[in-house]
C-alpha positions, 0 to 999 in steps of 0.5 A: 675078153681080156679082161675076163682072162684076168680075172679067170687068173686073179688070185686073192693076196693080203699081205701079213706081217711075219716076226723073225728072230736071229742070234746077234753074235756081237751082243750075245742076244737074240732079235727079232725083225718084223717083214711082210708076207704076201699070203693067199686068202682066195682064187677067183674063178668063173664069174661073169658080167657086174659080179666079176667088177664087184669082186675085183673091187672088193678083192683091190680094197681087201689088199690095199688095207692090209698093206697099209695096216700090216705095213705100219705094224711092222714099222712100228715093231721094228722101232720098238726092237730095235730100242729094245736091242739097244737097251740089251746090247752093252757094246 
C-alpha cells in the first residue's frame, strides 16, 4: 500500500543544464557558468499493479540519464568558459 502512495505522489524530474552570465567587474567582461536544474516533464497519477513498476522503471532510467548527459555538458562548458574567461581577462 505503500508503495502505491509513492507512486500516487512521484513526479517526473530530468534534470537540464541552464547558462548563466554575470558581469566580472575586475576583467571588465561578461561570463557565463553552466548548473543544473531539476525540471518537470510529468506527474504520475492512478495506476495499478505491473504497469505501476514499469513506470517507475522508465521514469528512474529517464532521470539517471540525463543527470549523467546534462551533468557532463555542464562540466564541459564550464571548462570551455572558464578558458575562454582566461583568454579575455588581461588582469
Amino acid at each position: 500500500m505503500r508503495a502505491l502512495l509513492l507512486v500516487a505522489a512521484l513526479q517526473g524530474c530530468v534534470v537540464v543544464p541552464e547558462t548563466r552570465t554575470a558581469y566580472d567587474q575586475n576583467c571588465m567582461i561578461h561570463t557565463k557558468h553552466m548548473t543544473l536544474r531539476a525540471q518537470q516533464i510529468a506527474t504520475l497519477g492512478h495506476c495499478v499493479g505491473d504497469g505501476c513498476l514499469a513506470v517507475l522503471a522508465a521514469i528512474g532510467v529517464v532521470a539517471g540519464a540525463s543527470v549523467i548527459v546534462s551533468g557532463s555538458i555542464v562540466v564541459v562548458g564550464n571548462v570551455v568558459y572558464w578558458i575562454e574567461k582566461q583568454g579575455k581577462c588581461l588582469i
